[in-house]
C-alpha positions in Angstrom: 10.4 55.0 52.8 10.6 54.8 48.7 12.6 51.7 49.4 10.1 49.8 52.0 7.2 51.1 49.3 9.8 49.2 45.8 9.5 45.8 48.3 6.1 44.3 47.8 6.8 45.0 44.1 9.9 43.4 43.4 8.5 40.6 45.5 5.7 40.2 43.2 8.0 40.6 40.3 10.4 38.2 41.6 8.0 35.4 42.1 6.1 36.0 39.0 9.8 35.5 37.6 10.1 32.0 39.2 6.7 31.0 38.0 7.3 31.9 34.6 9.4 28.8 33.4 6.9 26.5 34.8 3.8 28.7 33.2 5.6 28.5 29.6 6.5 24.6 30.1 2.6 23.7 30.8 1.4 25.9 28.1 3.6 24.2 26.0 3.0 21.0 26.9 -0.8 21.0 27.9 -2.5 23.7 27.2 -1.1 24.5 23.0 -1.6 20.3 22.1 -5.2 20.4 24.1 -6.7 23.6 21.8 -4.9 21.7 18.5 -6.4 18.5 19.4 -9.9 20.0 19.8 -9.6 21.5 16.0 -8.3 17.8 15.3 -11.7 16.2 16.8 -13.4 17.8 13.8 -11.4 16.7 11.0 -11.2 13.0 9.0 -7.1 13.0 9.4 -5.3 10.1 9.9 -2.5 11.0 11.9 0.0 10.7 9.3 -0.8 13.0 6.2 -0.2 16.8 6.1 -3.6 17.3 4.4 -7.6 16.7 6.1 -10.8 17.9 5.8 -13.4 18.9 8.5 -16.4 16.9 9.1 -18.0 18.8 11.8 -19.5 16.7 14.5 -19.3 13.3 12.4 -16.5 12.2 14.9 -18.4 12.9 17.7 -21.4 11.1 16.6 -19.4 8.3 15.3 -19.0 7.8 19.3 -22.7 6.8 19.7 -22.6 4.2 17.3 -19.2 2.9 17.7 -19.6 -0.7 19.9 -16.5 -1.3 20.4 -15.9 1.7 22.7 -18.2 0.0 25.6 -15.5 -2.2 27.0 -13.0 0.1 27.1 -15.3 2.7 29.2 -16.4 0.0 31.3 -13.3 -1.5 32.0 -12.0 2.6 33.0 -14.9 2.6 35.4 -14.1 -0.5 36.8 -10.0 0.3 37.2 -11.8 4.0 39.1 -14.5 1.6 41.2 -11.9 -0.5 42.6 -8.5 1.9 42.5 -10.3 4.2 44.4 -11.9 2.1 47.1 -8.5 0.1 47.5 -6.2 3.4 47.2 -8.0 4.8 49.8 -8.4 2.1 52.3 -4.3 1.2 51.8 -2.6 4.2 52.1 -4.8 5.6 55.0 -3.8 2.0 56.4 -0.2 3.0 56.0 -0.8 6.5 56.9 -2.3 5.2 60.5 0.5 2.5 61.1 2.9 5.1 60.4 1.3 7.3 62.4 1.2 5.0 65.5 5.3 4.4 65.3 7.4 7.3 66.5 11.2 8.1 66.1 13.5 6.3 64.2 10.9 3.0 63.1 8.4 5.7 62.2 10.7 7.5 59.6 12.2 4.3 58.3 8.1 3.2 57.8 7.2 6.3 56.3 10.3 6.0 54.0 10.0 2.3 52.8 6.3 2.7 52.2 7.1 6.2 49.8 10.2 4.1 48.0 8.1 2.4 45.1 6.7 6.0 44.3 10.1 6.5 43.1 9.6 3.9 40.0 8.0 5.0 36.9 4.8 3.3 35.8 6.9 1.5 33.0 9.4 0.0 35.2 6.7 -0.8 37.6 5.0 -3.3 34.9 8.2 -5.0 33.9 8.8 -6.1 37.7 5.3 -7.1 38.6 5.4 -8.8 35.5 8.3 -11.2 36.8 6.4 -11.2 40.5 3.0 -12.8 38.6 4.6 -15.2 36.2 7.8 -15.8 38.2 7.0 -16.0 42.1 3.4 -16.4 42.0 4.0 -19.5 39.8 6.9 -20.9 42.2 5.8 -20.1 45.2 1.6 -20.5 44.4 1.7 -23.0 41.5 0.0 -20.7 39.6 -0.4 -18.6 36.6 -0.3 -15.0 35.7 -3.4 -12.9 36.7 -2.7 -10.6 33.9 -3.4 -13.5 31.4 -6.8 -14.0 32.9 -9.6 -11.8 32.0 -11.4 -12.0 35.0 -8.3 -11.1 37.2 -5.8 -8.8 35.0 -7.9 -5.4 36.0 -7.1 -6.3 40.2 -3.8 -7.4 39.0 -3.0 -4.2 37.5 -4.7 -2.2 40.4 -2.6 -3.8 42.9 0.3 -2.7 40.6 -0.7 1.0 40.9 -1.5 0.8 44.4 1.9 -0.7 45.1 3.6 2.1 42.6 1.6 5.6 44.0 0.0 4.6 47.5 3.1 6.7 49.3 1.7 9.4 48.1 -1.3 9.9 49.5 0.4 7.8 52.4 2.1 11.0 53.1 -1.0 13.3 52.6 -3.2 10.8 54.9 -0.5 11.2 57.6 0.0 14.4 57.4 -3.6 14.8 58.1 -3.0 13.1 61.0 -0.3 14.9 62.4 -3.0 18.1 62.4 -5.3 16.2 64.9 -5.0 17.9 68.4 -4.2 15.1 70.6 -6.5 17.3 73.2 -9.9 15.1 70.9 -8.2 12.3 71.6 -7.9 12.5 75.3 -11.3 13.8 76.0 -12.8 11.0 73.9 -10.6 8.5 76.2 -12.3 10.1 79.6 -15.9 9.6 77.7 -14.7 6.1 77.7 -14.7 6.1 73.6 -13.1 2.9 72.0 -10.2 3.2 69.5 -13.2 2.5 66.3 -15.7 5.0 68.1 -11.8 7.7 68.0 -11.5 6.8 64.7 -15.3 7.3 63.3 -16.1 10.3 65.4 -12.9 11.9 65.1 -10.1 11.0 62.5 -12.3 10.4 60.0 -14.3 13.9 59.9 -11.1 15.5 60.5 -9.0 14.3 57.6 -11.9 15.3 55.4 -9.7 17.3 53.6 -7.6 15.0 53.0 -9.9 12.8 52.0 -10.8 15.8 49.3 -7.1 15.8 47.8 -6.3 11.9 47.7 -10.1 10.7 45.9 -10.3 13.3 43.7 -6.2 12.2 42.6 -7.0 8.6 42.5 -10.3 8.5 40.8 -9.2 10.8 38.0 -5.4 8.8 38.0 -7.5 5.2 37.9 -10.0 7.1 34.8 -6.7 8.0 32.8 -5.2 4.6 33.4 -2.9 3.9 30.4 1.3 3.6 30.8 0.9 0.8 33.2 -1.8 -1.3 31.2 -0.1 -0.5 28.3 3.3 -2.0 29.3 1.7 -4.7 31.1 -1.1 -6.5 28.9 -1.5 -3.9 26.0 -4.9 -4.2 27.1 -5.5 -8.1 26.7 -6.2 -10.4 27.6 -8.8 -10.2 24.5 -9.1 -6.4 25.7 -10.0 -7.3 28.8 -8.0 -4.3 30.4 -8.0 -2.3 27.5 -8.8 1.6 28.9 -10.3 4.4 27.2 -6.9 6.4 26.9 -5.1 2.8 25.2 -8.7 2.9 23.2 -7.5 6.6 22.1 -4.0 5.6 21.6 -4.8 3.1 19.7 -7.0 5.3 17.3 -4.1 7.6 17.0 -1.4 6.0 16.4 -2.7 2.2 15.2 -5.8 2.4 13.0 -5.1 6.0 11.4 -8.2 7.5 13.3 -6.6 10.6 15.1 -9.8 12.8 14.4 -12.4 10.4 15.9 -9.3 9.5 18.4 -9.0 13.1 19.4 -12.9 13.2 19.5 -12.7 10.5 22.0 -10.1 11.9 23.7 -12.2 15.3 24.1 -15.3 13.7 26.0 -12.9 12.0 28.0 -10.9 14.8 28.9 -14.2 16.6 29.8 -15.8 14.2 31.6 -13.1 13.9 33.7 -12.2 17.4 34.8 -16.3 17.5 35.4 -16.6 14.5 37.8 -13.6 15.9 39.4 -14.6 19.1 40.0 -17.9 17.7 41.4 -16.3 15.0 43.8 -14.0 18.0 44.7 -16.8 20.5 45.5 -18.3 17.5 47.6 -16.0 17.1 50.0 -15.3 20.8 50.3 -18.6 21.0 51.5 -18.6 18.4 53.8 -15.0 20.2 55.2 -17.6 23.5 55.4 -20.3 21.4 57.5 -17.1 20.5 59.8 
């Protein structure tokens, strides 16, 4: 009986023990540089120097006055708007074609639309930097979108979608696959079309899917900053310059890593707020379900 009793326990124990390396590893990487960056966001430091002084909240109200940090919040809003919209509407796309294949051609769909997941964001930029000034000028006689300013923010979005759609691909299907079939087959004896199956039924019931893969993207689009980064370095004439390359470059390029870090704070905020509430939206709508 002792013995039966000592189980849960060393359970516990044993999976605290496995959750240990990963706890230390995101403490050290995330949660130690985020509390020394917020003492950082109220100093003058440069970045390079061992000495600085604290300035309070001058950082933070150098933000409302500084003019050039409206394009680069415009142009992360504009990467979320679109990234978003598009994420959603392709990888639910793939999700329902590879849905409607079964066997051996579903698999081989699921697997060839999750393959460029497997790219990092760098290597991504270096080959759809070939594809626009390559192919698109050999096969379309024309020139690199990422050199225009009114095209280089789709042109990078397309990019992203192309390099992380499999993964809410996968989330979107398996959404699916949770359906009963039994919805499906009553709505056909109602004599429901395949759009009135799809509003009234898939739809409402991949909700919280929905939840997961928006709250991902919009956040993923807001942060936007390896891909740009390799890509256009936020040109043309920082027409795709983001709020994180605006930060990086404060940190690292004009000796600014207190107002960078101040920056970098709002952001960081801002973010995990409009998260949480597009989050607690959709939880509430799966509640209403």
């Amino acid at each position: 009986m002792k013995l039966k009793e000592n189980r849960p326990t060393a359970t516990k124990i044993a999976a605290y023990l496995f959750i240990l390396p990963g706890f230390i590893f995101f403490c050290f990487s995330i949660v130690v540089p985020f509390f020394m960056g917020i003492n950082i966001a109220f100093t003058d430091w440069n970045g390079i120097t061992k000495d600085y002084n604290y300035v309070g909240f001058q950082n933070f109200a150098g933000i409302l006055k500084d003019l050039r940090i409206r394009q680069p919040i415009r142009n992360s809003l504009v990467f979320a708007a679109i990234g978003v919209v598009a994420g959603t509407v392709f990888s639910l796309g793939m999700a329902l074609l590879a849905n409607a294949q079964e066997g051996k051609l579903g698999k081989a769909a699921r697997t060839i639309f999750f393959i460029p997941v497997c790219f990092s964001a760098i290597l991504t930029a270096f080959i759809w930097k070939f594809i626009y000034k390559e192919v698109f000028f050999s096969a379309f006689g024309v020139k690199s979108p990422l050199g225009n300013p009114n095209w280089v923010i789709p042109a990078i979005i397309l990019m992203g979608l192309w390099n992380s759609s499999g993964i809410n691909m996968l989330i979107y299907y398996s959404g699916l696959k949770n359906i009963p079939t039994d919805l499906y087959e009553a709505a056909i004896m109602d004599g429901a079309t395949t759009l009135q199956k799809f509003r009234t039924i898939t739809l409402p019931l991949l909700t919280p899917a929905f939840s997961v893969c928006i709250t991902l993207t919009l956040t993923s689009y807001l942060r936007e900053f390896a891909m740009t980064l390799s890509a256009t370095e936020g040109g043309p004439g920082g027409a795709s310059r983001t709020l994180a390359i605006y930060v990086y470059e404060n940190l690292f390029k004009f000796s600014k890593a207190g107002y960078g870090q101040a920056v970098a704070l709002i952001f960081a905020l801002f973010c995990i707020l409009l998260g949480n509430t597009i989050s607690r939206f959709f939880r509430r709508r799966e509640v209403e379900l």
